[in-house]
PyMOL CGO cylinders between C-alpha atoms (Angstrom):
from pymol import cmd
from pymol.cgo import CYLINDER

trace = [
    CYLINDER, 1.36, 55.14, 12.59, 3.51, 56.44, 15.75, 0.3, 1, 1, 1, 1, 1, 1,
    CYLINDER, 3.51, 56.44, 15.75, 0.28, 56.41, 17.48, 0.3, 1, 1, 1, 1, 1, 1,
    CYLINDER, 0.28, 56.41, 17.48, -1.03, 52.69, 16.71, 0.3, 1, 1, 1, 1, 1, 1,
    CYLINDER, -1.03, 52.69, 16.71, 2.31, 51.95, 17.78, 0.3, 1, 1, 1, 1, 1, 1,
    CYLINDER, 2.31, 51.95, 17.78, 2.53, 53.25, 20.68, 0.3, 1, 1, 1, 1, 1, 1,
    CYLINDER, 2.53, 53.25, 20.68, -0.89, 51.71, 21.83, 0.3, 1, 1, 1, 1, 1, 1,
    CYLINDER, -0.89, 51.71, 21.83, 0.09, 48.72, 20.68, 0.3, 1, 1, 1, 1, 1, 1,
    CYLINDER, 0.09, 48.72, 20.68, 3.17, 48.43, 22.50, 0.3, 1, 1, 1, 1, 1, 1,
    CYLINDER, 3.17, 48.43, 22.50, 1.41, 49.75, 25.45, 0.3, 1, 1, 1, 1, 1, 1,
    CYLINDER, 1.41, 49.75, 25.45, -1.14, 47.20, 25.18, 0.3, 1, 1, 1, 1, 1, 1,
    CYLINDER, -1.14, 47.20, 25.18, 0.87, 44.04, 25.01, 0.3, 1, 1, 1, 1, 1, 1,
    CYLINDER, 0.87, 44.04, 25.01, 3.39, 44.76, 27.84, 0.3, 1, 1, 1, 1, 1, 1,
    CYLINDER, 3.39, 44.76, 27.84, 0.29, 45.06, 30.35, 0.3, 1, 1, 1, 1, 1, 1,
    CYLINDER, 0.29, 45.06, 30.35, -0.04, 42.02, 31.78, 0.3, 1, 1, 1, 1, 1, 1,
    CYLINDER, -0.04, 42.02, 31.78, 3.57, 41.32, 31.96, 0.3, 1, 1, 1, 1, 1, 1,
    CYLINDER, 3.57, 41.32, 31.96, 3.99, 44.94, 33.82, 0.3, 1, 1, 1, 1, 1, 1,
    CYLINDER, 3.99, 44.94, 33.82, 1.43, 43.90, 36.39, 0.3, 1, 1, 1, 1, 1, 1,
    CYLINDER, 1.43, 43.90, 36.39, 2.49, 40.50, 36.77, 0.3, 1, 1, 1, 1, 1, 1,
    CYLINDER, 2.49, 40.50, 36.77, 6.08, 42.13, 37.75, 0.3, 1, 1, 1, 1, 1, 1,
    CYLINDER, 6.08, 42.13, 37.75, 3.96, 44.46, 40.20, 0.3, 1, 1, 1, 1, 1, 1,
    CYLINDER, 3.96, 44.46, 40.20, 2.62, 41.38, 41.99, 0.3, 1, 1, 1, 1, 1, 1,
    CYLINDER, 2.62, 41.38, 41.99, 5.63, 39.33, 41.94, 0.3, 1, 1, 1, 1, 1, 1,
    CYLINDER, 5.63, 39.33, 41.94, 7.57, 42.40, 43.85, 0.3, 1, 1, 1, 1, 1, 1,
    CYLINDER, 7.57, 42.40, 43.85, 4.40, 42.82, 46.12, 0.3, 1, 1, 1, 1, 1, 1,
    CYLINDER, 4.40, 42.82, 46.12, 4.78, 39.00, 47.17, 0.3, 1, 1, 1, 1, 1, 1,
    CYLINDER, 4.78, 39.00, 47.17, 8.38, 39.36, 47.17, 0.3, 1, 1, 1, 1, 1, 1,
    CYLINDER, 8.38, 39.36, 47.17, 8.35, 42.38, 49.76, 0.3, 1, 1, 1, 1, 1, 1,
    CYLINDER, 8.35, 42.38, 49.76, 5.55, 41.21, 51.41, 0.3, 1, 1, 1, 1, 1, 1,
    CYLINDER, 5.55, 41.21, 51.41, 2.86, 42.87, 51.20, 0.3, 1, 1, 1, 1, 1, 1,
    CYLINDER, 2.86, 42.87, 51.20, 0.38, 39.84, 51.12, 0.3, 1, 1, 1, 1, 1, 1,
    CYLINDER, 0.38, 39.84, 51.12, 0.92, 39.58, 54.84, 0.3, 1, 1, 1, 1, 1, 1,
    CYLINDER, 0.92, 39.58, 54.84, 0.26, 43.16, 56.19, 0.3, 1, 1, 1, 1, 1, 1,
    CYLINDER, 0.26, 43.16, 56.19, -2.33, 45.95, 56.18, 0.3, 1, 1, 1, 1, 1, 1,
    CYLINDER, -2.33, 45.95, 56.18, -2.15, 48.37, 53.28, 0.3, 1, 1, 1, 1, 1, 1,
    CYLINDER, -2.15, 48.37, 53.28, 0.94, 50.61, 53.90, 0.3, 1, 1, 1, 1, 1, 1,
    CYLINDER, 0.94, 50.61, 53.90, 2.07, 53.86, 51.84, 0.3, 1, 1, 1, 1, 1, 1,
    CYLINDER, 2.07, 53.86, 51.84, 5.30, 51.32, 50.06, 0.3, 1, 1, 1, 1, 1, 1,
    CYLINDER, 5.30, 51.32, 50.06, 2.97, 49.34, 48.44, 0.3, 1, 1, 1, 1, 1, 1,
    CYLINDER, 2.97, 49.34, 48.44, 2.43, 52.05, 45.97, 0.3, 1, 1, 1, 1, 1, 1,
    CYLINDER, 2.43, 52.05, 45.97, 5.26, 51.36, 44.21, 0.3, 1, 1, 1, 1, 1, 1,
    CYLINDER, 5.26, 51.36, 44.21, 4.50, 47.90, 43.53, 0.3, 1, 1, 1, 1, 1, 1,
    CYLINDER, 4.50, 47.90, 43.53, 0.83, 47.91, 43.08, 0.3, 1, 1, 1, 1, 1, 1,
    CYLINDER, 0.83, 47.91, 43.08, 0.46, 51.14, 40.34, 0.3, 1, 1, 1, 1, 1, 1,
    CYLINDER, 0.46, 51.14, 40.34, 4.06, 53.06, 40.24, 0.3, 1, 1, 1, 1, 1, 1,
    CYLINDER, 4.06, 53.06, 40.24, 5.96, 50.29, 38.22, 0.3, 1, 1, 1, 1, 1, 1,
    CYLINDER, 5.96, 50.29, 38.22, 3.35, 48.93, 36.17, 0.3, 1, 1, 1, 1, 1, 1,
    CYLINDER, 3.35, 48.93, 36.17, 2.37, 52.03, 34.96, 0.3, 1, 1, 1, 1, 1, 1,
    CYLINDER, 2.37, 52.03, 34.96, 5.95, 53.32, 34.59, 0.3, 1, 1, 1, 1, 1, 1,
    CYLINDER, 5.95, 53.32, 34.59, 6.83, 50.33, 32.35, 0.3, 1, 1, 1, 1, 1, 1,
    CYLINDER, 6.83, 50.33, 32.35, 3.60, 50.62, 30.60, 0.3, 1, 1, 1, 1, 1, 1,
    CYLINDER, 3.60, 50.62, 30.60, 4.30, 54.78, 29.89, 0.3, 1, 1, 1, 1, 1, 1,
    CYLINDER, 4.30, 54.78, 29.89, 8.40, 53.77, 29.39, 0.3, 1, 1, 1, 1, 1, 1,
    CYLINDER, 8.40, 53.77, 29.39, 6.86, 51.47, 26.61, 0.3, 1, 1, 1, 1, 1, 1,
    CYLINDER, 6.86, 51.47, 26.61, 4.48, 53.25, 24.77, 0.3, 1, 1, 1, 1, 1, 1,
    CYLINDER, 4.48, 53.25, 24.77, 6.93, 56.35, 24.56, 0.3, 1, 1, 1, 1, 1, 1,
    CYLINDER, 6.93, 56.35, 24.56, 9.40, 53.47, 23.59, 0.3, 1, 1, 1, 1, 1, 1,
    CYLINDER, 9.40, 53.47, 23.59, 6.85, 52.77, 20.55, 0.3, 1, 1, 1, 1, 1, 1,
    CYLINDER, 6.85, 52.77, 20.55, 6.36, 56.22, 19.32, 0.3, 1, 1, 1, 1, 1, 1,
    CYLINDER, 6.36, 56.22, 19.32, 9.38, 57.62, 19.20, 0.3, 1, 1, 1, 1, 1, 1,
    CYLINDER, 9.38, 57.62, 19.20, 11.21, 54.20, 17.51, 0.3, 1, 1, 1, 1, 1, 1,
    CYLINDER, 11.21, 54.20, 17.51, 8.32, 54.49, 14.29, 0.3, 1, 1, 1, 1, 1, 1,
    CYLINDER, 8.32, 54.49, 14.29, 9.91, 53.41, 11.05, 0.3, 1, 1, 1, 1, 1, 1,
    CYLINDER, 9.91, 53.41, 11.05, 8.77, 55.87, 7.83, 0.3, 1, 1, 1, 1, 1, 1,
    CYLINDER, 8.77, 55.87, 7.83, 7.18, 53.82, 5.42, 0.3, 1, 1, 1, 1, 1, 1,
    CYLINDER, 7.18, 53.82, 5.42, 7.78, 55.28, 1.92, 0.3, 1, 1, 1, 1, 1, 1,
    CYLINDER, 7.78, 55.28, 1.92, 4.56, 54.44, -0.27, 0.3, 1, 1, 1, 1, 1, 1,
    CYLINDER, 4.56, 54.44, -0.27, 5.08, 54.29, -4.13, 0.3, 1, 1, 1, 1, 1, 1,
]
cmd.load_cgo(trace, "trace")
């Protein structure tokens, strides 16, 4: 079940990670210049961090179901 979890989680946060990524991108701004090396962070770095930080969040926080 840890595993479902864990996808899950990792599934619906996403689009909220990425819409972070391009709100900091905007807010640093990176819309008006060439690609540069910082806009790693933004771009893949953070969303995928949060979207890793998540799914480890949803594994390792599984409730044991007891089935009678």
């Amino acid at each position: 079940m840890g595993a479902a979890r864990a996808v899950v989680f990792g599934g619906v946060v996403t689009l909220p990670a990425l819409l972070i990524g391009v709100v900091l991108f905007l807010i640093l701004g990176g819309a008006n210049e060439d690609w540069a090396n910082w806009m790693w962070f933004p771009c893949y770095i953070l969303p995928a961090t949060i979207i890793l930080a998540t799914s480890i969040y949803g594994w390792k926080t599984d409730i044991p179901v007891d089935l009678e």
